[in-house]
C-alpha positions as a Markdown table, in Angstrom:
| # | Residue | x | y | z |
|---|---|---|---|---|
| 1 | Unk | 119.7 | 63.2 | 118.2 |
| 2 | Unk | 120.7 | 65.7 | 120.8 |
| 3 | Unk | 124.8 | 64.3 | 121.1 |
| 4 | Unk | 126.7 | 61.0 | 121.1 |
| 5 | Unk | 128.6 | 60.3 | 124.4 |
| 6 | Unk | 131.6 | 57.8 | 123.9 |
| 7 | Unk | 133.2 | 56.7 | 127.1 |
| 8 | Unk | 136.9 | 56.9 | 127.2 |
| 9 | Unk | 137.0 | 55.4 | 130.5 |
| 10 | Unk | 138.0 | 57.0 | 133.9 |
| 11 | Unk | 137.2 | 60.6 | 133.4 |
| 12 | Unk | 137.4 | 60.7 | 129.7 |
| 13 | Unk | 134.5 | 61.6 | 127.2 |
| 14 | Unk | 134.3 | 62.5 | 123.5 |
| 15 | Unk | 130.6 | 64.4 | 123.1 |
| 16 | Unk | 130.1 | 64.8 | 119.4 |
| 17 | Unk | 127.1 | 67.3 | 118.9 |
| 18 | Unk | 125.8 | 68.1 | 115.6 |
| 19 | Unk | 128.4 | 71.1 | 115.4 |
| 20 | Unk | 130.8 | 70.5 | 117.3 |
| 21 | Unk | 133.4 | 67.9 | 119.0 |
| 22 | Unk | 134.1 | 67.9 | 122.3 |
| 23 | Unk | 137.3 | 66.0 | 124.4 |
| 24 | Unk | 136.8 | 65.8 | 127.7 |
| 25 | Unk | 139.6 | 65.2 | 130.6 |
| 26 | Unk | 141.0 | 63.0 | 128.3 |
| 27 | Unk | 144.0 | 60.1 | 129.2 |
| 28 | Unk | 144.0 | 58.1 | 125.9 |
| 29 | Unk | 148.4 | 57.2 | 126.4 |
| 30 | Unk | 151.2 | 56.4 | 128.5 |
| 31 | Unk | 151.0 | 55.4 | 132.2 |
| 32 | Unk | 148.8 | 58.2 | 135.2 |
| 33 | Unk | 151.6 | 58.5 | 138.0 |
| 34 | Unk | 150.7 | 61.1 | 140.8 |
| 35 | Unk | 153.5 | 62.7 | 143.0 |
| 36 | Unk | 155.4 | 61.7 | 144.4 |
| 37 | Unk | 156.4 | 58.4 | 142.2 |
| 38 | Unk | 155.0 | 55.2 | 140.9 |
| 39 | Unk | 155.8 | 54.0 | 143.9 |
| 40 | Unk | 152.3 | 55.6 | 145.9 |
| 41 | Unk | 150.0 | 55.8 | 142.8 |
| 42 | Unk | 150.1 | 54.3 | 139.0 |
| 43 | Unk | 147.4 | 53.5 | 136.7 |
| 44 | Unk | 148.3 | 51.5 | 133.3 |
| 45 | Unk | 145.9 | 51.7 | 130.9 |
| 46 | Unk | 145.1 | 47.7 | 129.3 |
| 47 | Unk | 145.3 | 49.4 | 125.4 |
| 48 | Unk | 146.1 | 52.5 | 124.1 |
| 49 | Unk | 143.0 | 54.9 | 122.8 |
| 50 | Unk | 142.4 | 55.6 | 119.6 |
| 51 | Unk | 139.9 | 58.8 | 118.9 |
| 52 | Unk | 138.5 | 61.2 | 116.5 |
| 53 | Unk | 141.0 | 63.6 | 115.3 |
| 54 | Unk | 138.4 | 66.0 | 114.6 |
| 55 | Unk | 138.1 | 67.7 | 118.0 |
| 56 | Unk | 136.9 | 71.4 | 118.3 |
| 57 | Unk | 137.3 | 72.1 | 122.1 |
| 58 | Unk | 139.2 | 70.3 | 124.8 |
| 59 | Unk | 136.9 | 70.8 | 128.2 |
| 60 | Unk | 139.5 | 69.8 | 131.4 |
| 61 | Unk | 137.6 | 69.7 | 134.9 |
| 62 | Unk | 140.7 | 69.9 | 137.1 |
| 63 | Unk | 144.4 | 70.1 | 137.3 |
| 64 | Unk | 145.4 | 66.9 | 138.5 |
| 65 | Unk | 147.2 | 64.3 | 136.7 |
| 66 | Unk | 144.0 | 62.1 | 135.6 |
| 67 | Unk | 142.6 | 65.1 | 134.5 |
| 68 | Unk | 145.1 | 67.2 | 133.0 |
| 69 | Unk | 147.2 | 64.1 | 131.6 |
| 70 | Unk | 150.0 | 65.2 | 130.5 |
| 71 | Unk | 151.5 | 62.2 | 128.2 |
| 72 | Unk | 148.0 | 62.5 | 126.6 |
| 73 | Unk | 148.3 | 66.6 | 126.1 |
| 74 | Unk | 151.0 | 66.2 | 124.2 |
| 75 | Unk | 150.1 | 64.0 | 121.8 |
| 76 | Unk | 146.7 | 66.6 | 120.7 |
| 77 | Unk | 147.3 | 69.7 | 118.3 |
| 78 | Unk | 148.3 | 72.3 | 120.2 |
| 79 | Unk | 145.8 | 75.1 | 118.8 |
| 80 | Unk | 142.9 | 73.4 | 120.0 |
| 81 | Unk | 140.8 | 75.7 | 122.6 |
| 82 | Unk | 140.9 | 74.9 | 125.8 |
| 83 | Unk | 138.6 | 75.4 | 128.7 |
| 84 | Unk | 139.7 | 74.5 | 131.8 |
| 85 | Unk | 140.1 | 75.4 | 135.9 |
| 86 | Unk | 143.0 | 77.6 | 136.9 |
| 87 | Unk | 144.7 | 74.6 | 138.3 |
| 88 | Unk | 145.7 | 73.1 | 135.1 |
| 89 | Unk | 146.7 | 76.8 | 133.2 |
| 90 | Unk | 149.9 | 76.5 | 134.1 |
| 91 | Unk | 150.3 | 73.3 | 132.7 |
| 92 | Unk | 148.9 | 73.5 | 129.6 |
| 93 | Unk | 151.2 | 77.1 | 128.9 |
| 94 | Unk | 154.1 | 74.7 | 129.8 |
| 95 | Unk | 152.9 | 72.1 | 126.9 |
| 96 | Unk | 152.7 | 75.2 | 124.4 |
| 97 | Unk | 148.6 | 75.2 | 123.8 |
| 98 | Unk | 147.9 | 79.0 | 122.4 |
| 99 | Unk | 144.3 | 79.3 | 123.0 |
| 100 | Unk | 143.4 | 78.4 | 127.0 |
| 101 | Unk | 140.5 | 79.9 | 128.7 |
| 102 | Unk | 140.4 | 79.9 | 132.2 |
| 103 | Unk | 136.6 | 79.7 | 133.7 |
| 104 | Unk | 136.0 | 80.3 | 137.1 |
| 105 | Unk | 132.7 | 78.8 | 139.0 |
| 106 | Unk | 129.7 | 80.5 | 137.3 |
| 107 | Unk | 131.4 | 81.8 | 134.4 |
| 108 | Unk | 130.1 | 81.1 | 131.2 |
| 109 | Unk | 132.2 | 81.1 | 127.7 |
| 110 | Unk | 130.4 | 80.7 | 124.0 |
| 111 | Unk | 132.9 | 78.9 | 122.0 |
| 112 | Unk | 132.0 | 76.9 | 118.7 |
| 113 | Unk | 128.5 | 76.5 | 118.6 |
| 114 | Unk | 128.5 | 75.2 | 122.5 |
| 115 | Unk | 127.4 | 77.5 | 125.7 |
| 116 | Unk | 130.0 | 76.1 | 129.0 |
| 117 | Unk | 129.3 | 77.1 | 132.1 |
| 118 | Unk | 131.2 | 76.1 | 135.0 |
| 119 | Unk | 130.0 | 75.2 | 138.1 |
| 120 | Unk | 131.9 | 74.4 | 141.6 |
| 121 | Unk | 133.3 | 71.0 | 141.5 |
| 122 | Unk | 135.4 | 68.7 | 143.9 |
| 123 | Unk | 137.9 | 70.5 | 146.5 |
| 124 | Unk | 141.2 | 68.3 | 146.2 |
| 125 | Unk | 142.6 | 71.1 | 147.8 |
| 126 | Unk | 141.4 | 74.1 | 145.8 |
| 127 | Unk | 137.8 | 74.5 | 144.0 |
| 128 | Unk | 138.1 | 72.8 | 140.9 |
| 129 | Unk | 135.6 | 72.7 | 138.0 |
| 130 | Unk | 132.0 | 70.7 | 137.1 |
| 131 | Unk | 130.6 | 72.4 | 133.7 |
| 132 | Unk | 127.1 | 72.6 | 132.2 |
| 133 | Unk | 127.5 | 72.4 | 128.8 |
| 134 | Unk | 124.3 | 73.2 | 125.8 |
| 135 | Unk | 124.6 | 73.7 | 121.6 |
| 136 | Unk | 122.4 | 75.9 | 120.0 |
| 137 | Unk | 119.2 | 74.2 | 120.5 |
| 138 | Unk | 119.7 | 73.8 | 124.3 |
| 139 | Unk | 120.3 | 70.3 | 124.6 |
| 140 | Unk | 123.2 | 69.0 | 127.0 |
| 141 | Unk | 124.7 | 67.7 | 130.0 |
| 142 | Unk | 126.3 | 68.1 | 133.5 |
| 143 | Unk | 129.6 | 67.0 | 134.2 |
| 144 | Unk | 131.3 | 66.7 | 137.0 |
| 145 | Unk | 134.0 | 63.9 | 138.4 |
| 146 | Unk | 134.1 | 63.5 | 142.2 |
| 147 | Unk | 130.1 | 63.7 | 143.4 |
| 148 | Unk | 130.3 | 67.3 | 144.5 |
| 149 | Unk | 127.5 | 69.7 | 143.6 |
| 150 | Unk | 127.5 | 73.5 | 143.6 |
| 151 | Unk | 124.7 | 74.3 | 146.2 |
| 152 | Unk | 124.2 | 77.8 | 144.2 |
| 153 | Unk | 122.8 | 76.0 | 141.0 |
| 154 | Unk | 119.3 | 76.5 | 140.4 |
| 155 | Unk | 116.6 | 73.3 | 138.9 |
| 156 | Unk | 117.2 | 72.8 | 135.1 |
| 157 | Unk | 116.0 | 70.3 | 132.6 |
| 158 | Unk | 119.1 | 68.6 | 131.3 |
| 159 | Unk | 119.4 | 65.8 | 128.9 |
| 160 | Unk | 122.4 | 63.8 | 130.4 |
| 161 | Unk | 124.4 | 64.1 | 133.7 |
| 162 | Unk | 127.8 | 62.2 | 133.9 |
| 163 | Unk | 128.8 | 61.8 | 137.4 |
| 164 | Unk | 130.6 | 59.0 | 139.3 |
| 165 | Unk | 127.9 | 56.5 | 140.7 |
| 166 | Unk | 130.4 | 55.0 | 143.7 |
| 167 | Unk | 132.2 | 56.2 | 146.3 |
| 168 | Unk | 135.5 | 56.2 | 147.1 |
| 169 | Unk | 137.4 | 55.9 | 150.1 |
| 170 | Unk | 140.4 | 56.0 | 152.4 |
| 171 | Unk | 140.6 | 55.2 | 155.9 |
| 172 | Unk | 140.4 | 58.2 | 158.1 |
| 173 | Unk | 139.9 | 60.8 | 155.5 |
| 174 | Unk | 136.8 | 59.3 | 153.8 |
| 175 | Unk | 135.0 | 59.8 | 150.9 |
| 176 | Unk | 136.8 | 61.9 | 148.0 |
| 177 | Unk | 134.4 | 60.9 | 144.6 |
| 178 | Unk | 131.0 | 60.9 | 146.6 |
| 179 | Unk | 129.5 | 59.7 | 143.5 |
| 180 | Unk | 127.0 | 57.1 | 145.7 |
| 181 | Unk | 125.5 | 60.0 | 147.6 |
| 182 | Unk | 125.1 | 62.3 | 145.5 |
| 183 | Unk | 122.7 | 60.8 | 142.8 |
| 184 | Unk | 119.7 | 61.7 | 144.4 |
| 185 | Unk | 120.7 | 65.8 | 144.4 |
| 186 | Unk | 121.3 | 65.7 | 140.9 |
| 187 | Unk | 118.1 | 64.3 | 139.9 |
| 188 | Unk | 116.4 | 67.1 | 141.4 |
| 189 | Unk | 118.4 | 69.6 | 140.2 |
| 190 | Unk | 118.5 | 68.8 | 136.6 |
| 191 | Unk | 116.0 | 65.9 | 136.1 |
| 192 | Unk | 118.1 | 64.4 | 133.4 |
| 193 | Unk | 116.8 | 61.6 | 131.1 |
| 194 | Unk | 120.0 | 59.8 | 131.4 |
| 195 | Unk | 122.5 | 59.3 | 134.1 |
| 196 | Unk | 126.1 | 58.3 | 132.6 |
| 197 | Unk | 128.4 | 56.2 | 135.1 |
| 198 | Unk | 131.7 | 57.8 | 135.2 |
| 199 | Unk | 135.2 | 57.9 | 137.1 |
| 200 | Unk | 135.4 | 54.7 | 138.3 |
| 201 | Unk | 135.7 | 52.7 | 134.9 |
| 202 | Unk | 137.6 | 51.4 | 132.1 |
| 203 | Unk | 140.3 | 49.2 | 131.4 |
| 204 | Unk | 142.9 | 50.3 | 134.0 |
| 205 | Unk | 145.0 | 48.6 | 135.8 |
| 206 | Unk | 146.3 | 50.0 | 139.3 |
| 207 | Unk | 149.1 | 49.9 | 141.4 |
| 208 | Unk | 151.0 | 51.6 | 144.7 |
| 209 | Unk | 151.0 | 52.2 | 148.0 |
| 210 | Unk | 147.6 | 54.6 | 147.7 |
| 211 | Unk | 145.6 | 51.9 | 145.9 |
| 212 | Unk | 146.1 | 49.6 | 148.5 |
| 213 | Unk | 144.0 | 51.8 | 151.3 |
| 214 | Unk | 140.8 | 52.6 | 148.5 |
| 215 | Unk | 138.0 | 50.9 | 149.1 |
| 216 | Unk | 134.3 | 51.2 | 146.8 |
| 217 | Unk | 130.9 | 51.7 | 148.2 |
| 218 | Unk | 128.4 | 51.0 | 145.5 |
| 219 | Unk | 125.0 | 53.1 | 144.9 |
| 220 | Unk | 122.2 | 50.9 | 146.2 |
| 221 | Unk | 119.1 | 52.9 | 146.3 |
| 222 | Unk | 115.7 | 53.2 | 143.6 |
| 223 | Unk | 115.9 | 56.0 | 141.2 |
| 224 | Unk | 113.5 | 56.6 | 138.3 |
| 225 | Unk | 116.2 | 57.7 | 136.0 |
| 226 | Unk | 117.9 | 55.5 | 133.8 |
| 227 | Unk | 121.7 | 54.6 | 134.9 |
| 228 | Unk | 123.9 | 54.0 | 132.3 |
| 229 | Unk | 127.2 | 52.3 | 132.2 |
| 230 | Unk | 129.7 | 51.8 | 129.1 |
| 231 | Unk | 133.0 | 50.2 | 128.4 |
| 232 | Unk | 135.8 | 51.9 | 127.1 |
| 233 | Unk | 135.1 | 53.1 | 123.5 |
| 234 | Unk | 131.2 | 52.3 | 124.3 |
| 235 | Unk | 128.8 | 55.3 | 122.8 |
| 236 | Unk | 125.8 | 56.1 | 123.2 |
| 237 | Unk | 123.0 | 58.7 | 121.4 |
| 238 | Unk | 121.1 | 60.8 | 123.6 |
């Protein structure tokens, strides 16, 4: 076994290597409202999520609210490490977690066991944060949430990449998870065994003026890597 992936649905993952457990962009309680109100975005999840207390590093990809959720936050010890974008620093000081490192695009950090290096994810309006993340023994995964990869990254042999597999869109400003075309890149840049489905999943009900205008464009194509999709609270052993 190199990990176990359990979906948490939306962007939320808990990776359990053999040393270490990892929380990733986790919402797991209470409602995701993005300013300015409930009125223009909400998302309800169906059941509340229950997860390993045991977690040894928290892993945040961006700022934003279904990223850095803060109902969830506040419910996880507060001296967990935390790695995370500079877009959800300030946050986390407010919410009174001692131990936050900041990584900036091609930064690496060594923290329990794991090597996480962060790569240049979506721009929703800054840079915000993909990571590739190994143990000891070299074996892990890419992660990144809205289909954007960093065209600086050179060809490595992962074991897993989780990535959205659809597209999202709004009329007139177009695609912001590119997760449909951007499948094909990540194949040949880390020939992963598996590909995990991510983003756009899990029980979650949604609501406001925003989520009237989205509209999903599937990913169609042939690939000869395996994609895999999971429920909420679905795992899998890579």
């Amino acid at each position: 076994m190199s990990f176990e992936a359990t979906y948490l649905g939306t962007n939320g993952w808990f990776i359990k290597f053999k040393k270490t457990n990892l929380l990733i962009d986790p919402w797991i309680t209470g409602d995701l409202i993005f300013p300015p109100g409930e009125w223009f975005f909400k998302g309800s999840l169906e059941n509340e999520i229950s997860i390993d207390k045991n977690i040894n590093i928290i892993l945040l990809t961006q700022g934003l609210p279904d990223h850095c959720h803060i109902p969830t936050l506040k419910q996880l010890r507060k001296d967990i490490p935390i790695i995370c974008p500079k877009s959800a620093s300030s946050t986390l000081e407010k919410l009174g977690f001692s131990s936050i490192k900041i990584l900036q695009p091609s930064e690496i950090t060594y923290k329990h066991y794991l090597s996480i290096k962060a790569t240049a994810g979506a721009p929703v309006p800054l840079t915000e944060n993909g990571y590739i993340v190994r143990d000891e023994e070299g074996n892990g995964f890419y992660i990144e949430p809205h289909g954007y990869l960093d065209k600086n990254l050179t060809k490595e042999d992962l074991d897993a990449v989780i990535t959205p597999t659809k597209n999202l869109e709004l009329p007139f400003l177009g695609s912001f998870v590119k997760g449909a075309e951007v499948i094909p890149e990540l194949i040949k840049t880390f020939n992963p065994k598996l590909i995990l489905s991510s983003t756009v999943g899990g029980e979650v009900k949604y609501s406001g003026f925003l989520n009237k205008f989205i509209t999903v464009k599937e990913y169609k194509e042939e690939t000869n890597c395996e994609i895999v999709y999971l429920n909420s609270m679905q795992s899998i052993v890579i």
